[in-house]
C-alpha positions as CSV (number, residue, x, y, z in Angstrom):
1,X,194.3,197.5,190.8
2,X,193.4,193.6,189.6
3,X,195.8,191.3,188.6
4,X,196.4,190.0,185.1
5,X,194.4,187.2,184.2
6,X,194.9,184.2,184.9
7,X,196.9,185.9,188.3
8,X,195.4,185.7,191.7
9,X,196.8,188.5,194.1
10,X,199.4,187.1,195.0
11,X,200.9,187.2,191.5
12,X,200.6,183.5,191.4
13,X,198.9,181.5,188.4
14,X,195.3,180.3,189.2
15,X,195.5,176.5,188.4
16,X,193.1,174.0,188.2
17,X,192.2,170.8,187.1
18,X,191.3,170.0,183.4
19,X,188.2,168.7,184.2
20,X,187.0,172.1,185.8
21,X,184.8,174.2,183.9
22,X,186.5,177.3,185.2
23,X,189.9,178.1,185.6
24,X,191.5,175.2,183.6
25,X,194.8,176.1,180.9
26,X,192.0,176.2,178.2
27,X,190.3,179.0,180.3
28,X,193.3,180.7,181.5
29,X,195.1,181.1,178.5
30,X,191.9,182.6,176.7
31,X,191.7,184.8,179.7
32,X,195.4,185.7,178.8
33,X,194.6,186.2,175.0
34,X,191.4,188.9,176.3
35,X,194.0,191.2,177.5
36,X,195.2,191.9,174.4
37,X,192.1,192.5,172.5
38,X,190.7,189.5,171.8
39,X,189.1,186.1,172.6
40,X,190.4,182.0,171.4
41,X,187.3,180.8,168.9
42,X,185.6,178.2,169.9
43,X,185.9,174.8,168.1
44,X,189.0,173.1,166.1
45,X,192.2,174.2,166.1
46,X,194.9,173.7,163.3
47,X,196.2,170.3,163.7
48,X,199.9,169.5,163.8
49,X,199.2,168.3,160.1
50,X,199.3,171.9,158.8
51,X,202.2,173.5,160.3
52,X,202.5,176.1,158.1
53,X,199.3,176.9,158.5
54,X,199.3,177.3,162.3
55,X,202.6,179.5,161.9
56,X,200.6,181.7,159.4
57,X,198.0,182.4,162.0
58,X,200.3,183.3,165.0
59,X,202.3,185.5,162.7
60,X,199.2,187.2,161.7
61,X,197.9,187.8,165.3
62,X,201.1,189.0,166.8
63,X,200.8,191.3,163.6
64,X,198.0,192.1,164.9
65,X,198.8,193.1,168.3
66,X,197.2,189.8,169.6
67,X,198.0,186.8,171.4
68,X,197.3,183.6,170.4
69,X,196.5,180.2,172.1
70,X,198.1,177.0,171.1
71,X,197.7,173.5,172.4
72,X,200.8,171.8,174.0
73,X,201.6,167.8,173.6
74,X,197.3,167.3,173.5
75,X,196.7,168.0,177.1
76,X,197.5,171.5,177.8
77,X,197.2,175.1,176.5
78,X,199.5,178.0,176.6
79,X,199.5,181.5,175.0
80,X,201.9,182.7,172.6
81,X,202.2,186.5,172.2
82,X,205.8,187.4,171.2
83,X,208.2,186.6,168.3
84,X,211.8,186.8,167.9
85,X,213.4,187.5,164.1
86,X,216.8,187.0,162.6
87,X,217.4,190.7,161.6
88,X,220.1,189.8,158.8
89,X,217.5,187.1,157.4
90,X,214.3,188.0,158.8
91,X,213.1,184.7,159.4
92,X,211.1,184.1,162.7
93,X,213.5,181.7,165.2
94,X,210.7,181.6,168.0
95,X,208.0,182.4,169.6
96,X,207.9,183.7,173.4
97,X,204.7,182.2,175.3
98,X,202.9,182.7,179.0
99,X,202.0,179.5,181.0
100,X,199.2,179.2,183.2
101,X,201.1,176.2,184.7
102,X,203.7,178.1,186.1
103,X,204.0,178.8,189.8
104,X,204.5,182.2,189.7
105,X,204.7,184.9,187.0
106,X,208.4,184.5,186.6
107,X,207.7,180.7,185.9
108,X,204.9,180.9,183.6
109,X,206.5,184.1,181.3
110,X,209.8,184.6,179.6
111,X,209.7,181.4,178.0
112,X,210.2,180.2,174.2
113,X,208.9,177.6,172.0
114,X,212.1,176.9,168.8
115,X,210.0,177.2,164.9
116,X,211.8,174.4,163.7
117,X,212.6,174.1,159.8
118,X,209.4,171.7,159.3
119,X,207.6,174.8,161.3
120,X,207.2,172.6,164.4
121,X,207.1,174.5,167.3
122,X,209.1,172.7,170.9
123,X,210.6,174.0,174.0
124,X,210.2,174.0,177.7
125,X,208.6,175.8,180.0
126,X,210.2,177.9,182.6
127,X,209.2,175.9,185.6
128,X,210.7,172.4,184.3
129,X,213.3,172.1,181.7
130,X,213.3,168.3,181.6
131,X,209.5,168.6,180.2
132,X,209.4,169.3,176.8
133,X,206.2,170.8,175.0
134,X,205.2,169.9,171.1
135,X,202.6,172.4,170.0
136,X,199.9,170.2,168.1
137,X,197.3,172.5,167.7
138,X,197.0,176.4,167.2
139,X,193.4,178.3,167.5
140,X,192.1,180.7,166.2
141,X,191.0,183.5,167.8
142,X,187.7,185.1,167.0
């Protein structure tokens, strides 16, 4: 049986360098988004101007059953494919995502990302709590 993608066999993440062609968090994380059905479009994402509109589009693709990339303070790029809801006011409180920066499967999964009242989406990953991501861009996916 293959690993995941983004996984070698060791159950590690497969990182390299941004300037790679291959393997980057760009690549990884639209390799992550293809296991569940579908693939990050090319091109502009939402900017951090149009929160609600980014929100709107991750809410529709976990609707959908899909993942959905988002970029992370400007330089990296993580995939978000869960949600957690209030169930007494049904508002969404976060989003779980995977990291291809993360070690280890443990350290890349199981992490959240807070929707904030101006829907801003921040948290840390698993691997370091003292850094703190700022999603400034969501894609869509095609």
């Amino acid at each position: 049986m293959e690993p995941p993608p983004a996984l070698n066999a060791n159950g590690t993440f497969v990182k390299k360098t941004p300037i790679s062609t291959e393997g980057n968090c760009f690549e990884n994380t639209d390799k992550m988004i293809g296991a569940t059905g579908t693939k990050m479009a090319r091109g502009e994402s939402n900017t951090e101007k149009d929160k609600s509109a980014g929100v709107d589009i991750i809410n529709k693709e976990i609707d959908n059953g899909h993942s959905v990339g988002v970029h992370v303070n400007g330089t990296h790029w993580v995939a978000i494919a869960s949600r957690t809801t209030d169930v007494k006011t049904q508002k969404v409180t976060s989003y779980g995502f995977a990291d291809p920066a993360g070690r280890n499967v443990n350290e890349g999964m199981g992490t959240s990302l807070k929707l904030n009242s101006d829907n801003s989406l921040t948290g840390n990953p698993a691997f370091s709590y003292s850094t703190k991501y700022i999603i400034v861009g969501v894609q869509k996916n095609q």
